[in-house]
C-alpha positions as CSV (number, residue, x, y, z in Angstrom):
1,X,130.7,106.9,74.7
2,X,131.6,103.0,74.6
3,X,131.4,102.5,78.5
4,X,127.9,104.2,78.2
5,X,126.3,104.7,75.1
6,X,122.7,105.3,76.3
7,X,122.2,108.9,77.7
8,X,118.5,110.8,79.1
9,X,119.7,114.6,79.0
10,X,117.7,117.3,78.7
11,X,119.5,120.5,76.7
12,X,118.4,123.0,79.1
13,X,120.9,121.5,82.2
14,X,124.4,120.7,82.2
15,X,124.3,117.2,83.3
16,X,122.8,113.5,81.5
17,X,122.5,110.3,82.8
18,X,124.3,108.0,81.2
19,X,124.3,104.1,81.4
20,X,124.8,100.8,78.8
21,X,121.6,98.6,78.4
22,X,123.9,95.6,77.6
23,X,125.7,95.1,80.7
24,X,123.8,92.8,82.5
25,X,122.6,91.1,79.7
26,X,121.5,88.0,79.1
27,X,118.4,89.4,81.3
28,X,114.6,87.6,81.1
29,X,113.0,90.0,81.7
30,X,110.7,93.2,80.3
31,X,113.4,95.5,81.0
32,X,117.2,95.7,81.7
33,X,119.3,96.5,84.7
34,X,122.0,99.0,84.2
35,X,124.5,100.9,86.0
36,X,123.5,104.4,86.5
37,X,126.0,107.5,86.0
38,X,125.7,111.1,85.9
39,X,127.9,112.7,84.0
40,X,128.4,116.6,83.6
41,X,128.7,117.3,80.0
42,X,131.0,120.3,80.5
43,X,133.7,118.8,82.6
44,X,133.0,115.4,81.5
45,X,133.2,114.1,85.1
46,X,130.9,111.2,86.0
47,X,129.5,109.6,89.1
48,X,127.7,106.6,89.8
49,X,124.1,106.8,90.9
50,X,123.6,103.3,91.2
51,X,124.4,99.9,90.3
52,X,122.0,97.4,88.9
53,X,118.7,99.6,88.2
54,X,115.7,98.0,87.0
55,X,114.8,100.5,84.3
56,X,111.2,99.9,83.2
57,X,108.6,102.7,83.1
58,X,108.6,104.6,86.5
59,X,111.3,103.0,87.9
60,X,113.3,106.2,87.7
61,X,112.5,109.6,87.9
62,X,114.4,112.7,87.4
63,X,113.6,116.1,89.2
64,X,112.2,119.0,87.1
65,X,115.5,120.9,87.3
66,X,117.8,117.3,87.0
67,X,119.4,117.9,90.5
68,X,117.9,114.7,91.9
69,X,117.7,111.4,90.6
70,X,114.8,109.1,92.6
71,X,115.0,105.6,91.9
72,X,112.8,103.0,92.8
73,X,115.0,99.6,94.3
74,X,114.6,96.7,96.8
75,X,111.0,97.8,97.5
76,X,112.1,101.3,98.5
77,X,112.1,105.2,96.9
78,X,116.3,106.6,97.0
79,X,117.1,109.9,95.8
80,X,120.9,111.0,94.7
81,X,121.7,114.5,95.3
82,X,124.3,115.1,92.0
83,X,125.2,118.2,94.1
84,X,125.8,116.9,97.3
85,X,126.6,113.3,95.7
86,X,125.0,111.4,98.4
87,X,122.1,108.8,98.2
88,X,119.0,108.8,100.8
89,X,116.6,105.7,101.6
90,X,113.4,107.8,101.6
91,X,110.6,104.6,102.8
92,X,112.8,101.7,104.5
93,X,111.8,102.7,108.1
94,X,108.2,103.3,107.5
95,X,107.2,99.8,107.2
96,X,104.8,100.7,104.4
97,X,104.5,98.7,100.6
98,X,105.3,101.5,98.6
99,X,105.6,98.5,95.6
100,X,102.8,96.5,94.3
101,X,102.5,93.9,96.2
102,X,99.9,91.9,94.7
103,X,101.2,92.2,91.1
104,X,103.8,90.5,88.7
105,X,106.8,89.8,88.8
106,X,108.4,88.1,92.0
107,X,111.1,90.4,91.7
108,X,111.2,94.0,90.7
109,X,108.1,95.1,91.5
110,X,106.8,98.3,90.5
111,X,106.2,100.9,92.6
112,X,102.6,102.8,93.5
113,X,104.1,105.6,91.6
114,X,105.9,109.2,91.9
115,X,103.6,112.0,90.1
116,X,106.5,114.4,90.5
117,X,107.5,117.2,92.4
118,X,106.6,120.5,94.4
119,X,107.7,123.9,93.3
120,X,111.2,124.4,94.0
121,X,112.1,121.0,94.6
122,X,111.2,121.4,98.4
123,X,109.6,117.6,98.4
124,X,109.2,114.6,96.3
125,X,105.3,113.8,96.0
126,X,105.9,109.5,96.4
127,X,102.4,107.3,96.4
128,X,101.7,104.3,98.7
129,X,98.7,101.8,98.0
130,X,96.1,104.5,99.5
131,X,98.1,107.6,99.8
132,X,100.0,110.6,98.7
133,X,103.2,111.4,100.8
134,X,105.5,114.2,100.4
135,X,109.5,113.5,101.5
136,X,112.0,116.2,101.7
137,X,114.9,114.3,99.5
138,X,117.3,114.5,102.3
139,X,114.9,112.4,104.2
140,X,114.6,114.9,107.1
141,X,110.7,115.2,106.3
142,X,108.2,113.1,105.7
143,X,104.5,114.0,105.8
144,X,101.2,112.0,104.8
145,X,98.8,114.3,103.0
146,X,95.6,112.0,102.8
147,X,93.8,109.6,104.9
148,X,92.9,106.8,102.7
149,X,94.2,103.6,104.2
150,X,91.9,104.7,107.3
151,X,89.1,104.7,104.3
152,X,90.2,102.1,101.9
153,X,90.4,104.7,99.7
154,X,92.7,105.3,97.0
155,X,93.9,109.0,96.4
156,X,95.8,110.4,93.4
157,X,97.3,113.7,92.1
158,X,94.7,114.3,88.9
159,X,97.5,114.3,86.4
160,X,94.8,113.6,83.8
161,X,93.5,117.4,84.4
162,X,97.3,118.4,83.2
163,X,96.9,116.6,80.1
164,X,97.6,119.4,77.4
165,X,99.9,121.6,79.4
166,X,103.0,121.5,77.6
167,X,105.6,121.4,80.3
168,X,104.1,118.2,81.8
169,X,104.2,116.9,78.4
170,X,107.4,117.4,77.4
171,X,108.5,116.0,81.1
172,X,105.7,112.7,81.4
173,X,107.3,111.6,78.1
174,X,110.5,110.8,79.6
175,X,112.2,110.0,82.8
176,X,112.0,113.6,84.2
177,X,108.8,114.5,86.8
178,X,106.8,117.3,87.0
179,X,106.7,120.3,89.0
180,X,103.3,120.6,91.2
181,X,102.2,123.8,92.6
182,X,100.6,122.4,95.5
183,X,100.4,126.1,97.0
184,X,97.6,126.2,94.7
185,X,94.6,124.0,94.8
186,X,95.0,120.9,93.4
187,X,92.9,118.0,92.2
188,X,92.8,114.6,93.5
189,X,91.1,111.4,92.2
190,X,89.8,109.0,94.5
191,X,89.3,105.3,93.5
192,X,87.5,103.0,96.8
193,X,88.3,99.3,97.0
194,X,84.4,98.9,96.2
195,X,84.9,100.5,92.8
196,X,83.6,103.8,94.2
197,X,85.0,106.9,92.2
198,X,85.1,110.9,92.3
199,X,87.3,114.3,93.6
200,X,88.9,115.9,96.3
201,X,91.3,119.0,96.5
202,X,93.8,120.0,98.5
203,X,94.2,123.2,99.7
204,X,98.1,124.6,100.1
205,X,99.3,121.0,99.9
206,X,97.7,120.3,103.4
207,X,93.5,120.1,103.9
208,X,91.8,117.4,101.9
209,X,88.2,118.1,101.1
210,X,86.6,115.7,99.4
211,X,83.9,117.3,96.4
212,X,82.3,114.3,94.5
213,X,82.0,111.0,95.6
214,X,79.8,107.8,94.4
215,X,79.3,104.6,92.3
216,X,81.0,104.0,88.5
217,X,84.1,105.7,87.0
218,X,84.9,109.5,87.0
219,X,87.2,110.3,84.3
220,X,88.1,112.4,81.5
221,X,89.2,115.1,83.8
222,X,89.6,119.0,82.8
223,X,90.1,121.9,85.3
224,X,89.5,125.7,84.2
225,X,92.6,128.0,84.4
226,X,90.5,130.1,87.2
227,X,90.5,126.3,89.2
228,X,86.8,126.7,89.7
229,X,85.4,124.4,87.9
230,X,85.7,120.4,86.2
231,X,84.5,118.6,83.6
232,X,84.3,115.0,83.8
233,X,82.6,112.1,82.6
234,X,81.1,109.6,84.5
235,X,80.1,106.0,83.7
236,X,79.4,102.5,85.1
237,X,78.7,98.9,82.9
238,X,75.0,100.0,83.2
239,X,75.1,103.3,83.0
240,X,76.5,105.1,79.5
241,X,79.2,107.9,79.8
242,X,78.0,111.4,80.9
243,X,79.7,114.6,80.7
244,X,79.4,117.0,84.3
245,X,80.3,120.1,85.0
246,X,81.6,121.2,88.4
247,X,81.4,124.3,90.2
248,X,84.1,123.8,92.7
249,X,82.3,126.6,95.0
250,X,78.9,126.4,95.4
251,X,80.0,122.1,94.9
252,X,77.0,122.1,92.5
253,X,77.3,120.0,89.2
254,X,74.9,120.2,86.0
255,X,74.8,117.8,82.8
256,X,76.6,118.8,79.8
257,X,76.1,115.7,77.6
258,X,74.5,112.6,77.9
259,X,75.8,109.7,75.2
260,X,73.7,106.9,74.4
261,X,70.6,108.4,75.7
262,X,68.1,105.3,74.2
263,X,70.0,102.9,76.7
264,X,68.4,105.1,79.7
265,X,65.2,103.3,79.0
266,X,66.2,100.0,79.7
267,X,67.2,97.9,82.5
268,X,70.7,96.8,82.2
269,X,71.3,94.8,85.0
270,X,72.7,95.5,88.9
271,X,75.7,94.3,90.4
272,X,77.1,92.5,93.9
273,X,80.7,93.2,95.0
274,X,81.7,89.5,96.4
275,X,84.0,89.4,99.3
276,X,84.5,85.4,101.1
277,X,86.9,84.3,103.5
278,X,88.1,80.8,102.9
279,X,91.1,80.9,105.4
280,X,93.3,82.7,107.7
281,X,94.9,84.7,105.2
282,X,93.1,83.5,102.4
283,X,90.0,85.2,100.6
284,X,87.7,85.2,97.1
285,X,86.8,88.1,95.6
286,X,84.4,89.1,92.5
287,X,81.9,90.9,91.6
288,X,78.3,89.2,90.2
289,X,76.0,91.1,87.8
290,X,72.3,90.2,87.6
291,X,70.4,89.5,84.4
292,X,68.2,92.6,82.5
293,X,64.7,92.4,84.6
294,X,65.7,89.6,86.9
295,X,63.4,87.1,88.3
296,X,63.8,85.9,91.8
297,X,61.4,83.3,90.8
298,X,64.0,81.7,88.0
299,X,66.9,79.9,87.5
300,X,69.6,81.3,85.0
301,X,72.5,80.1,83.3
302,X,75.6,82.4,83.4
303,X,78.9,83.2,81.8
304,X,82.1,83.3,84.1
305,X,84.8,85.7,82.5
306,X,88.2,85.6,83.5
307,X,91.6,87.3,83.1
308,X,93.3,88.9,86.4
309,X,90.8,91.1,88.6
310,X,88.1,91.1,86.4
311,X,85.7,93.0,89.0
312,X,87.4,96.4,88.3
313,X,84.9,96.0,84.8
314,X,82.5,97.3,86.8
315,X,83.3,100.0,86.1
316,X,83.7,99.8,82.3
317,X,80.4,100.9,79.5
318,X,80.3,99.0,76.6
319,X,77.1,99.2,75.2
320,X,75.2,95.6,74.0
321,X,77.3,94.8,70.7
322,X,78.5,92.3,68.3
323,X,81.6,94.2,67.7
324,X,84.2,93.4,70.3
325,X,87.5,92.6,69.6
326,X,87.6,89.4,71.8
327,X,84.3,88.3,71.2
328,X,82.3,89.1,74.6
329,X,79.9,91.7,75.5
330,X,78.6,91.7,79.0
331,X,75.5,93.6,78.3
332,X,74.7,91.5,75.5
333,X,74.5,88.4,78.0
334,X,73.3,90.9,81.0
335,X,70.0,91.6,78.6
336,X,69.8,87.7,77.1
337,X,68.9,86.4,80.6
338,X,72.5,85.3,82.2
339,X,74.1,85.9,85.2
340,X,77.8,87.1,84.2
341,X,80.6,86.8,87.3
342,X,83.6,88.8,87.1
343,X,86.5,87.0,89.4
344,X,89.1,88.2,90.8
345,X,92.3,85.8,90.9
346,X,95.4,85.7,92.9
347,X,98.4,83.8,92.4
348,X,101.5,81.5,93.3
349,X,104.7,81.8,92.1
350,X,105.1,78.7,90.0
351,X,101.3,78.2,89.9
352,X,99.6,80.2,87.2
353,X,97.0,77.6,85.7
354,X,96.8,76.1,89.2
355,X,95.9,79.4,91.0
356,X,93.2,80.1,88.6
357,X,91.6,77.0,88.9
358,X,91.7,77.2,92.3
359,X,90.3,81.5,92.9
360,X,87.9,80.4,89.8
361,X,86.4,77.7,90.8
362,X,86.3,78.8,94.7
363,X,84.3,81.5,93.6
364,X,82.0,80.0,91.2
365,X,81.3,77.4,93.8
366,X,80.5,80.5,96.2
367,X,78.3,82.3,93.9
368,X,76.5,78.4,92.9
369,X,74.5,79.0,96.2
370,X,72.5,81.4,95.0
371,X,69.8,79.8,94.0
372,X,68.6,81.7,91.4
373,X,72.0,80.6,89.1
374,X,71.7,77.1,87.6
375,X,75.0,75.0,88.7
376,X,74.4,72.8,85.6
377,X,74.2,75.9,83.2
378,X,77.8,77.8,83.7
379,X,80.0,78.7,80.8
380,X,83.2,80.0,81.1
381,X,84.9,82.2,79.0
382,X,89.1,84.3,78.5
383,X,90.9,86.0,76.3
384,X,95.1,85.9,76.1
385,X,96.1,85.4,79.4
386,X,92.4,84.7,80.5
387,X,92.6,82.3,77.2
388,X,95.3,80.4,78.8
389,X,93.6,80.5,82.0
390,X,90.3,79.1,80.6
391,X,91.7,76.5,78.7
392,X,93.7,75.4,81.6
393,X,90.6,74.8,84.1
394,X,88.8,72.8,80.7
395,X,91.6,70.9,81.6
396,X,90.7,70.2,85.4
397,X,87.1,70.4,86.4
398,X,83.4,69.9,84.5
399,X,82.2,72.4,86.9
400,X,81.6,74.0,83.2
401,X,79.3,73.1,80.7
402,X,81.5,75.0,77.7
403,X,84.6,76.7,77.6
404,X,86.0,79.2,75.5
405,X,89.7,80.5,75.1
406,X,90.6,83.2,72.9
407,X,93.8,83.8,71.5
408,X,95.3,81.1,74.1
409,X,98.8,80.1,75.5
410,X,98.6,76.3,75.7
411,X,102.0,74.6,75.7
412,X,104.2,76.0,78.3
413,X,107.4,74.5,77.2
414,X,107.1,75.6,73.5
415,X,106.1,79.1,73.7
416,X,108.9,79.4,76.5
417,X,111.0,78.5,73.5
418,X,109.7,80.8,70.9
419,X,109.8,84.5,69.9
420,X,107.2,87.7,69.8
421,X,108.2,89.5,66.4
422,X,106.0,92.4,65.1
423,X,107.5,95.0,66.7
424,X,108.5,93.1,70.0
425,X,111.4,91.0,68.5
426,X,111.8,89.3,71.6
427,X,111.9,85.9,73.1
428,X,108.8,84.6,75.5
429,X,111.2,83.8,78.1
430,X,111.2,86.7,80.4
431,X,107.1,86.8,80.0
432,X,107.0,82.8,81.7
433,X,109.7,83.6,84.1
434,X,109.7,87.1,85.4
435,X,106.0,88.4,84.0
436,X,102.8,87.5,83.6
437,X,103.0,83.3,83.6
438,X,104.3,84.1,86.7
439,X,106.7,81.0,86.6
440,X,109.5,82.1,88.6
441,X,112.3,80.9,87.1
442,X,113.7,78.6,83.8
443,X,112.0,75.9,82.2
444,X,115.1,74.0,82.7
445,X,115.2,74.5,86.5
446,X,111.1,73.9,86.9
447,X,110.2,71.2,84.0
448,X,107.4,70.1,86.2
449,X,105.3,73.3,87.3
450,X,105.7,74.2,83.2
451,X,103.8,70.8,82.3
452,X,101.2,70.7,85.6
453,X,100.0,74.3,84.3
454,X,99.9,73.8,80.7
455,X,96.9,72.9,79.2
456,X,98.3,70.8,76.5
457,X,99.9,68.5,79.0
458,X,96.6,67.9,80.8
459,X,94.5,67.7,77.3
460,X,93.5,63.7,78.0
461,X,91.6,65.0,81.3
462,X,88.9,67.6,79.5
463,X,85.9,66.2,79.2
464,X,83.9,69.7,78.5
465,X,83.4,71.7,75.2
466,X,86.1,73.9,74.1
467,X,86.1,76.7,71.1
468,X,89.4,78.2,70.8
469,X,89.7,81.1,68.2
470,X,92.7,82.8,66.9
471,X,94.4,85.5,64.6
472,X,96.7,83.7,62.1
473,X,98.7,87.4,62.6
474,X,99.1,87.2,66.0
475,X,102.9,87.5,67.1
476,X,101.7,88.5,70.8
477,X,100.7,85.0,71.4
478,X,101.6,82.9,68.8
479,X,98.6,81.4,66.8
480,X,99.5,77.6,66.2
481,X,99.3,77.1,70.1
482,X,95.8,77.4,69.5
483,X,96.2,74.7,66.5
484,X,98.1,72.6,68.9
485,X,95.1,72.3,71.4
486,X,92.5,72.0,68.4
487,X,95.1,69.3,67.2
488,X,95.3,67.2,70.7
489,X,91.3,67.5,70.8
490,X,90.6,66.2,67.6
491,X,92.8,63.4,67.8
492,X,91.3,62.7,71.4
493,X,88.3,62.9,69.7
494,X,87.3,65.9,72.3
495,X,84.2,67.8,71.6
496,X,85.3,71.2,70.8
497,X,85.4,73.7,67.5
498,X,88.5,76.3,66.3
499,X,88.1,79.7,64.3
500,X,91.3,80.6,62.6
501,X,91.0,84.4,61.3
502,X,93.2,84.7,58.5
503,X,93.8,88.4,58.4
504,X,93.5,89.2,62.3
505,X,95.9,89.4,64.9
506,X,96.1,89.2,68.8
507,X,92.4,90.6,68.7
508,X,89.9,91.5,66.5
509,X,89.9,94.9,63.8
510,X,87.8,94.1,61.1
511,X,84.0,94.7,61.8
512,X,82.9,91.5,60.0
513,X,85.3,89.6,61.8
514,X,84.4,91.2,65.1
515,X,81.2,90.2,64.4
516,X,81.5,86.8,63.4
517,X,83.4,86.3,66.2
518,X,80.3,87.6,68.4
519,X,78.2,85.4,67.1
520,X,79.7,82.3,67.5
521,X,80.8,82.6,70.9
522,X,77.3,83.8,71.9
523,X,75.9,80.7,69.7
524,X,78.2,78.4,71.6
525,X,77.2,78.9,75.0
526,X,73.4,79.8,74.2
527,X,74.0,76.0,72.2
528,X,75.0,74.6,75.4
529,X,73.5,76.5,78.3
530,X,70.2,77.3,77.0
531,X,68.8,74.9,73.8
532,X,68.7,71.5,76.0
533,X,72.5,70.8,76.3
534,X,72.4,71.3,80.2
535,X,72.0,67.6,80.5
């Protein structure tokens, strides 16, 4: 109706939630906040759930049969009982951070997650950093099933496994949560903080036992309708996706398929997880991979690439290529004799360009004392976000020899001002303020933490190579700011080069174009790390 004219209903149930997107509005932000109702569509009669509700993905949840609604708000898990029309804090007296607490925004943070529920709507299953808890929705229970902040291991319900059962399809593509049977066994994934991967199960929702454990990525899970055995694939930067079979059993597990079986030959590198602490509550992290057939008798150049927590890439198999979409391969440097680290950044409201600067070149300077790396040989390289962030520290150290920024944000004030079309049709505003610039508030209200972290403003102070490369289609980040940078350089008389692809957008599609782009970035730093330019 006028009051409300969005609705979620499902046609099996009696009842929709109703709310109006607009209400709040002007908003800067990803999503709205709305008042929500539910309304029964026989009698008409409504109710209010709540008011104000943050409604991006996750933030509510429905129960299978559309008795309960859960909302996430304030850092906490409520449920409404539409039956007994009464609302319980589930998590605000168990001094736990069931919200993300190192991720964007300041406000609104999203939750760890809620996979669904049990059978019958006995419990909600509700995920902290580590673990899996199950809550009665009246609050009068509340049991944790795993043990993984003891372990500083991360354990999830293996929804993956679910993936072409068509009641958790029709339910994961809405608001509505899926029905569990953790009577039965059920599937867990566990992820480590040191990038370790594999599977446990838990027997009638209360033993944990944990089947498959170890280095690289498990994924790609399926489970057979007896629930004795997986498949899944297994994978690491050095080491090209497998297929495994699982007898859940005798715990034994055999290859099915092995892809890219040439690349077994070679030596692709090793890794080093990086943990430093630089203060009281302060810390660096990273990880560092080792060149192909290193040589603790040489010195190497190598290739810092940055976006948020780049170490999780770990974990990630691309094999040795031309063809990326942003122009950067780490095998490809891995086998051409560099060192490649992967940071890990954390930030300050108000501070995005700052706080890179600051975790980047921490680390760097960490990882300089090895003394196998060459401090005068170190390129740095980011692509969208890790563009801006690239460009920015160009802007504010020569710890680098060559920099280069793909697809960059490089004037604060005038992509605050402008608009993502193609699809988005939005302004930039609630991406600076409440998102990923991490800005914390209007332009207007903050003029000067928008100019200290915008590389434009600072442009006078680089005194390094830069190559900035964009899509003339790109409506994610707007191309011209990378004209704008090329623009200051070159009237600066700045050392520095721009590729403009005509027909590309936010990334790279078109194999030639991928390839190009390959080339030129790994010509620029080979230019300047390796062919004499160290000096």
């Amino acid at each position: 109706d006028e009051k409300t004219p969005e609705a979620k209903y499902n046609p099996d149930y009696n009842t929709a939630l109703v709310y109006n997107k607009l209400i709040y509005e002007p908003q800067y932000k990803q999503e709205t906040d709305v008042d929500l109702y539910i309304k029964n569509l026989r009698s008409g009669e409504m109710h209010l759930v709540v008011s104000k509700q943050y409604t991006y993905f996750g933030f509510v949840k429905l129960s299978p049969t559309w008795r309960y609604v859960a909302f996430f708000k304030d850092k906490n898990w409520w449920v409404y009982d539409s039956e007994k029309q009464n609302t319980v804090n589930l998590t605000g007296n168990l001094g736990l951070h069931f919200e993300k607490t190192d991720d964007f925004p300041e406000i609104d943070k999203e939750p760890y997650g809620n996979p669904g529920w049990s059978e019958n709507e006995e419990y909600i299953i509700l995920y902290d950093r580590y673990d899996i808890w199950l809550m009665t929705p009246d609050g009068s229970k509340k049991e944790r099933i795993t043990r993984g902040r003891e372990q500083q291991i991360r354990y999830r319900i293996c929804l993956e496994a679910k993936r072409y059962d068509q009641s958790f399809l029709k339910n994961s593509a809405g608001w509505t949560g899926s029905s569990i049977a953790l009577t039965q066994l059920t599937l867990l994934n566990m992820q480590g903080d040191d990038y370790q991967t594999g599977y446990a199960i838990l027997k009638d929702g209360e033993e944990v036992e944990t089947i498959l454990y170890g280095p690289g990525a498990t994924d790609g899970t399926l489970i057979s309708d007896d629930k004795k055995q997986i498949v899944f694939r297994r994978s690491k930067f050095n080491l090209p996706p497998a297929i495994f079979v699982l007898d859940l059993e005798s715990n034994k597990q055999r290859l099915l398929y092995q892809s890219n079986t040439n690349l077994l030959e070679y030596d692709l590198g090793n890794d080093e997880l990086l943990r430093y602490k630089t203060g009281k509550n302060t810390s660096l992290s990273g990880a560092l991979i080792y060149p192909a057939h290193f040589d603790a008798d040489r010195k190497y150049p190598m290739i810092v690439y940055i976006y948020e927590k780049n170490s999780a890439l770990l974990n990630s198999f691309n094999p040795p290529s031309d063809y990326e979409d942003a122009g950067f391969n780490i095998l490809q440097y891995v086998t051409n004799n560099y060192f490649v680290l992967l940071p890990d950044i954390k930030y300050t409201i108000g501070n995005p360009g700052i706080s890179a600067l600051k975790a980047v070149t921490g680390l760097t300077e960490k990882v300089l004392e090895n003394e196998n790396i060459d401090k005068n040989r170190v390129g740095l390289i980011g692509h969208s976000f890790g563009g801006y962030e690239a460009a920015f520290i160009a802007t504010q150290t020569e710890m680098f020899r060559a920099v280069v920024a793909g697809a960059p944000i490089i004037d604060l004030t005038s992509w605050y001002h402008d608009i993502q079309w193609d699809g988005w049709d939005t302004e930039q505003m609630w991406r600076m303020e409440n998102h990923q610039l991490r800005m914390g508030g209007s332009y207007y209200d903050l003029k000067n933490q928008y100019r200290k972290n915008s590389p434009l403003q600072n442009v006078e102070k680089m005194n390094i190579p830069l190559l900035i490369w964009v899509g003339k289609n790109d409506y994610n980040i707007n191309w011209y700011q990378g004209i704008y940078m090329f623009m200051a350089m070159k009237r600066l008389n700045k050392e520095g080069k721009l590729l403009l692809f005509r027909d590309e957008g936010h990334s790279m599609v078109n194999p030639e174009n991928k390839k190009r782009l390959g080339q030129e970035v790994f010509s620029w730093f080979n230019y300047y790390l390796k062919e004499g330019r160290s000096d």
